[in-house]
C-alpha positions as CSV (number, residue, x, y, z in Angstrom):
1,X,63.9,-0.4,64.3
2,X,67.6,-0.7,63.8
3,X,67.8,2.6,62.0
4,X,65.5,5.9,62.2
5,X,63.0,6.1,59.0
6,X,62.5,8.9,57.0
7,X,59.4,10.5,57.2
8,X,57.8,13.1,55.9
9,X,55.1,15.5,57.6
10,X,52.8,17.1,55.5
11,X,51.5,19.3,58.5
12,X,53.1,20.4,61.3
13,X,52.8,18.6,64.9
14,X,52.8,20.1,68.7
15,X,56.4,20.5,69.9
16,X,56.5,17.2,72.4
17,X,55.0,15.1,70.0
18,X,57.7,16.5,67.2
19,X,60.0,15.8,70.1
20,X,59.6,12.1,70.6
21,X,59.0,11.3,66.7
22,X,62.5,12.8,66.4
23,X,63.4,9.9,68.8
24,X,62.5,7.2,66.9
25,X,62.5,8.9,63.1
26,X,64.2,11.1,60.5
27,X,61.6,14.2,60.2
28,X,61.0,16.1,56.7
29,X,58.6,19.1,56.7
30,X,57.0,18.9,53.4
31,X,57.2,22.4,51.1
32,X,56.8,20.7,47.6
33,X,56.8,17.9,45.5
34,X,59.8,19.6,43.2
35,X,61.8,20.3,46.4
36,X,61.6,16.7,47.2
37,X,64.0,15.4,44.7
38,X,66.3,12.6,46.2
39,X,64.6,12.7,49.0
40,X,61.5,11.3,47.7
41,X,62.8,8.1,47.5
42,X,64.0,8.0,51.1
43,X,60.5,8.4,52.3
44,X,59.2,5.3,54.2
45,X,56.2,7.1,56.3
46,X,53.8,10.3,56.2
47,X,52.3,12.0,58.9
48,X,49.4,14.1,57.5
49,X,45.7,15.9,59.5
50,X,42.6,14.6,58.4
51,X,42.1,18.3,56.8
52,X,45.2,18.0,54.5
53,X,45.7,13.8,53.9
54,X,47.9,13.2,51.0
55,X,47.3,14.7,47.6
56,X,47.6,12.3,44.8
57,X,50.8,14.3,43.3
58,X,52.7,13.4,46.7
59,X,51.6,9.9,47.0
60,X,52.5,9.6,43.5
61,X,55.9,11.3,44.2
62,X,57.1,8.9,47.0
63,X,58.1,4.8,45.3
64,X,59.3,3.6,48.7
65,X,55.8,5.2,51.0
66,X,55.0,2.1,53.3
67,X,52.9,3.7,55.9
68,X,50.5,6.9,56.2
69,X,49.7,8.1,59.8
70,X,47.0,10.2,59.9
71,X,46.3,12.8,62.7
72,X,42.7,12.8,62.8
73,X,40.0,10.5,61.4
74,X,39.2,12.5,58.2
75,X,40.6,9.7,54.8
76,X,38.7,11.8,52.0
77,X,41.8,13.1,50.8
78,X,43.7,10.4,50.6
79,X,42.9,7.5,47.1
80,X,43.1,4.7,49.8
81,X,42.5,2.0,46.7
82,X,46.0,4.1,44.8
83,X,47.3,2.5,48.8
84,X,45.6,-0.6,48.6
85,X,47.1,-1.3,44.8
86,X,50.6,-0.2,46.4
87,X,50.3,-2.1,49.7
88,X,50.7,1.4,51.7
89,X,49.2,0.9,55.5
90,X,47.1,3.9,56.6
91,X,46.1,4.4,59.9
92,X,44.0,7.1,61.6
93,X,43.7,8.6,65.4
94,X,39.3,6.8,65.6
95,X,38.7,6.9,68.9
96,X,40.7,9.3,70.2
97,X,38.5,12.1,69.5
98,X,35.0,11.1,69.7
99,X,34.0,12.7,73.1
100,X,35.6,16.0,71.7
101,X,33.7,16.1,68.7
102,X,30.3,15.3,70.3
103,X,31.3,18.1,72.7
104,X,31.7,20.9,70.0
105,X,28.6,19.3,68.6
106,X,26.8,19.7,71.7
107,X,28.2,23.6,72.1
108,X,27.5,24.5,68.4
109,X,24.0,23.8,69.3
110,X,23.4,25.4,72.5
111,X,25.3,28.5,71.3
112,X,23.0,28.2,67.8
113,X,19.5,27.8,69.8
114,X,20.4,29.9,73.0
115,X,22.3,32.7,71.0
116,X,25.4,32.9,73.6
117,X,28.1,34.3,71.4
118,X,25.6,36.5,70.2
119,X,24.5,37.7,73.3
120,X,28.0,38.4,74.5
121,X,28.8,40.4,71.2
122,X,25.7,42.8,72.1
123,X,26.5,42.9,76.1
124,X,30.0,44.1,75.0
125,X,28.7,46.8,72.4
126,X,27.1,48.5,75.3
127,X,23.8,47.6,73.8
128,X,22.7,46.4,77.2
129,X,19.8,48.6,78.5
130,X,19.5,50.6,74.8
131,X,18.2,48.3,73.3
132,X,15.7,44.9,73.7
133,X,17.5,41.8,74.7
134,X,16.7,39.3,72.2
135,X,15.4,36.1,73.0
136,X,16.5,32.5,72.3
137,X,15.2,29.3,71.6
138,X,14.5,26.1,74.4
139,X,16.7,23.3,73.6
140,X,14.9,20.5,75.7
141,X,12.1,19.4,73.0
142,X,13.1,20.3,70.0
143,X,13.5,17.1,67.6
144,X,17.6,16.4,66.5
145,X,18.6,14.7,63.3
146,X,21.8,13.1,63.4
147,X,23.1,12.5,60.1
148,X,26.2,9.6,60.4
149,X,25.8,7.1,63.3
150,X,29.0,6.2,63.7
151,X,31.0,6.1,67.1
152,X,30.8,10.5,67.1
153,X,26.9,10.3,66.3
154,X,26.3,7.9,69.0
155,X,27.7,10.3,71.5
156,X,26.5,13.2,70.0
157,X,23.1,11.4,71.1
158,X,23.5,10.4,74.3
159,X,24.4,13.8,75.1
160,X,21.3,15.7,73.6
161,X,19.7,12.9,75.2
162,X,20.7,14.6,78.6
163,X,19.3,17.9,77.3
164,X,15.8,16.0,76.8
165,X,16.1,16.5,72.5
166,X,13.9,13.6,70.3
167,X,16.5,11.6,68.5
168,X,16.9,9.7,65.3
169,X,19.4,9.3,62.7
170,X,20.3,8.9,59.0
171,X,22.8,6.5,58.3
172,X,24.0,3.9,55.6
173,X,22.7,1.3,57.5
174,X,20.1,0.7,60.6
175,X,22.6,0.3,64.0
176,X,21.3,-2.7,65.5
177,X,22.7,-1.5,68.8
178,X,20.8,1.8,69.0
179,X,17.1,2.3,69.5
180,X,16.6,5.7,68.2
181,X,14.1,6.0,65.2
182,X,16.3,5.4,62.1
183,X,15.6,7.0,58.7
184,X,16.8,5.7,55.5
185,X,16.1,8.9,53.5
186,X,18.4,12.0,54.7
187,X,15.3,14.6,53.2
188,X,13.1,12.6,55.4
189,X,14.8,13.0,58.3
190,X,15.5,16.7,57.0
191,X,12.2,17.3,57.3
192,X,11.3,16.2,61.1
193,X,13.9,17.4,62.6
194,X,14.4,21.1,64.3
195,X,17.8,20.8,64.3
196,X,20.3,18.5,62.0
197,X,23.9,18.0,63.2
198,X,26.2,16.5,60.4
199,X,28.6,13.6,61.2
200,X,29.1,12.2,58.5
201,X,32.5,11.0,56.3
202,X,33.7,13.3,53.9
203,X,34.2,12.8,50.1
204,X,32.5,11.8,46.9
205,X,29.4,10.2,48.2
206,X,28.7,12.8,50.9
207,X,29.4,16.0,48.6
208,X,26.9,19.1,49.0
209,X,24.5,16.4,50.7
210,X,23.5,20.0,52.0
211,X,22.3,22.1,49.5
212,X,19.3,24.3,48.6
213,X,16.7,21.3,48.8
214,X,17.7,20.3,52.2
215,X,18.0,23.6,53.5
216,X,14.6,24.5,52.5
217,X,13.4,21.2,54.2
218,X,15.1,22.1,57.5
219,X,12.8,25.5,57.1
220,X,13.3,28.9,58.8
221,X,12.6,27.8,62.3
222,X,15.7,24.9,61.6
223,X,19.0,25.3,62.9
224,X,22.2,23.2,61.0
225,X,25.5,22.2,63.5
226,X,28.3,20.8,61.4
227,X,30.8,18.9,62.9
228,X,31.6,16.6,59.8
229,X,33.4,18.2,56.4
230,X,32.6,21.5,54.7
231,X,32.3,19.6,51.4
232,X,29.4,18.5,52.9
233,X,27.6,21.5,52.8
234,X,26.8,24.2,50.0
235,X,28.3,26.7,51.3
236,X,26.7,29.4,48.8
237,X,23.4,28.3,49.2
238,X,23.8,28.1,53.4
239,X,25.0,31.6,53.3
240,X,22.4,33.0,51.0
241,X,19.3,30.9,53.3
242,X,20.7,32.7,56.3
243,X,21.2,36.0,55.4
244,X,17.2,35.8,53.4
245,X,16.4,34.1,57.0
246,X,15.3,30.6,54.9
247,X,17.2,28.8,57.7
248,X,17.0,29.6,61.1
249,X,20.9,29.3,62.3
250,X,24.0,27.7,62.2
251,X,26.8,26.2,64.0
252,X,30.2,25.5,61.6
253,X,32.8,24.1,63.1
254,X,34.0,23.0,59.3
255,X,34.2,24.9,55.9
256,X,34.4,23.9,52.4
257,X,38.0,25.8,51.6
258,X,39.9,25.7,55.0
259,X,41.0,28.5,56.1
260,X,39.3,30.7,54.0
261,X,36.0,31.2,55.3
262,X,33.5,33.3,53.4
263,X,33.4,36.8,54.6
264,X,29.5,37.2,54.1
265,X,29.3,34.7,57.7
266,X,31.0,37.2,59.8
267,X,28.4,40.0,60.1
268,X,25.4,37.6,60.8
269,X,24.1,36.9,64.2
270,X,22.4,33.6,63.3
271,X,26.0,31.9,62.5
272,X,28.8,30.5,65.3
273,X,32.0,30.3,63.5
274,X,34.8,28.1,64.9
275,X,38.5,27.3,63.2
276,X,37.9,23.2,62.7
277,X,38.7,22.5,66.3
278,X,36.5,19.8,67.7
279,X,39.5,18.0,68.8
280,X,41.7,20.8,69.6
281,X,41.6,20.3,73.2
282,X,45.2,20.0,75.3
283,X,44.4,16.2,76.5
284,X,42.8,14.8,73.3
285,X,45.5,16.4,70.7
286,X,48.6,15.2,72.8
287,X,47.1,11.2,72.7
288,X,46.0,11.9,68.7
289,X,49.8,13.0,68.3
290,X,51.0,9.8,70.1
291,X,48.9,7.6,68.5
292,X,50.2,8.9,64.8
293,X,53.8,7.6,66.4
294,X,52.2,4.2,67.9
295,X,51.1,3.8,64.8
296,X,54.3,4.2,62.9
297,X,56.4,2.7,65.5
298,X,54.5,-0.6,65.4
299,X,54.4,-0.6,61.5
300,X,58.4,-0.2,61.1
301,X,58.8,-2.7,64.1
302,X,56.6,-5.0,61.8
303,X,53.6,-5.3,64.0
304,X,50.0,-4.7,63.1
305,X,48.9,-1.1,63.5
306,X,46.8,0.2,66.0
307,X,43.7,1.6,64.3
308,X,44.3,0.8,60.7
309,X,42.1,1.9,57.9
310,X,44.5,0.3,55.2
């Protein structure tokens, strides 16, 4: 690069990896598509989450957009055929955060079943000795539906495989490479598991996948970890099932209007609540971050990105 790019950031980054993109390009914090003016035709590159990606109104804002880096592996909210019509390279952080994600996965369910969040909440009350300890459920056994195969499913498996869970998966296709019992229809896979962990894409084709039907086929003695979107899930319809006691429990790492979640979660003991941080540990955020400015740095030195989407 003979000259730093402008780019704009639609969310903002850890202070080293704002750092050393400031080394190598011209940083814009995004505010709003009317505050843009001039600018918006400066703009060479984005650097966006997975949460946030790139509304249509911005994309359609910027003439001279080249390249969208994307921190994280979420592309739902980006039209990537408006990108391929305009030749605009996308690239994501896939890889990066797989073991991550599988972990959360893995502690969503074994706070869900074994109730450890809960249990602290009533040690800290003073509850303790006043009133019955309430029991849990045994992990090792209980059947797990993996809905999305992908490289976060897979590990997702072979870490309830540890725990001695009985495995299979829902998918868009059979995974040659895998062994575990595959199941073509989502209900029917809905319907033998205990527990279903969702790892799935995001957008159009997986909307609400979760609603009242599948919820009622996962049962009151079911338990639901989701790890994927929350446009996945029906969020109405998984609040009212818990609260009637229709579905056994839940671990939500996701919600459907980020970061608004629906205050009817936070009184129930049957829910684990995180803030959309499977990847949000020290080690796996920092290589994310650098990989959004490999990324850029090979597209504007014109070499093939990295982990291209686009």
């Amino acid at each position: 690069m003979s000259s730093k790019p402008d780019i704009l950031m639609i969310d903002p980054m850890t202070k080293p990896i704002t750092e050393r993109l400031e080394q190598y390009f011209t940083l814009h914090p995004y505010e709003s598509v009317a505050k843009l003016g001039d600018l918006a035709a400066k703009i060479r590159g984005v650097t966006t989450g997975g949460g946030s990606g790139l509304p249509r109104e911005i994309l359609d804002a910027l003439p001279n957009l080249g390249v969208i880096s994307v921190n994280g592996v979420g592309t739902d909210k980006i039209d990537l055929e408006e990108c391929k019509r305009r030749k605009i390279r996308v690239a994501t952080t896939q890889g990066v955060l797989t073991d991550d994600v599988a972990d959360m996965a893995l502690a969503l369910l074994l706070d869900t079943l074994r109730g450890v969040v809960a249990s602290d909440r009533f040690v800290r009350a003073g509850r303790w000795g006043k009133d019955p300890v309430p029991n849990s459920y045994t992990v090792k056994g209980k059947k797990l539906g993996i809905a999305g195969f992908g490289h976060i499913g897979k590990a997702i498996a072979s870490r309830a495989a540890a725990f001695g869970m009985e495995i299979a998966y829902f998918n868009s296709r059979k995974q040659d490479d895998s062994d575990y019992p595959f199941y073509p229809e989502f209900k029917s896979l809905v319907e033998w598991a205990d527990v279903l962990v969702l790892a799935v894409s995001g957008g159009p084709r997986s909307y609400h996948m979760v609603n009242k039907e599948i919820i009622e086929a996962l049962g009151p003695k079911g338990f639901l970890i989701n790890v994927a979107r929350g446009s996945v899930v029906d969020e109405d319809e998984l609040l009212s099932a818990l609260k009637e006691g229709r579905l056994g429990g839940a671990g939500l790492d996701v919600f459907a209007h980020e970061p608004s979640v629906p205050e009817g979660f936070y009184g129930l003991d049957n829910v684990v609540l995180q803030a959309h941080r499977a990847s949000a540990t020290i080690e796996t955020r920092n290589a994310m971050g650098n990989l959004v400015i490999d990324n850029l740095i090979a597209f504007f030195d014109g070499k093939p990105l990295l982990t291209p989407v686009v």
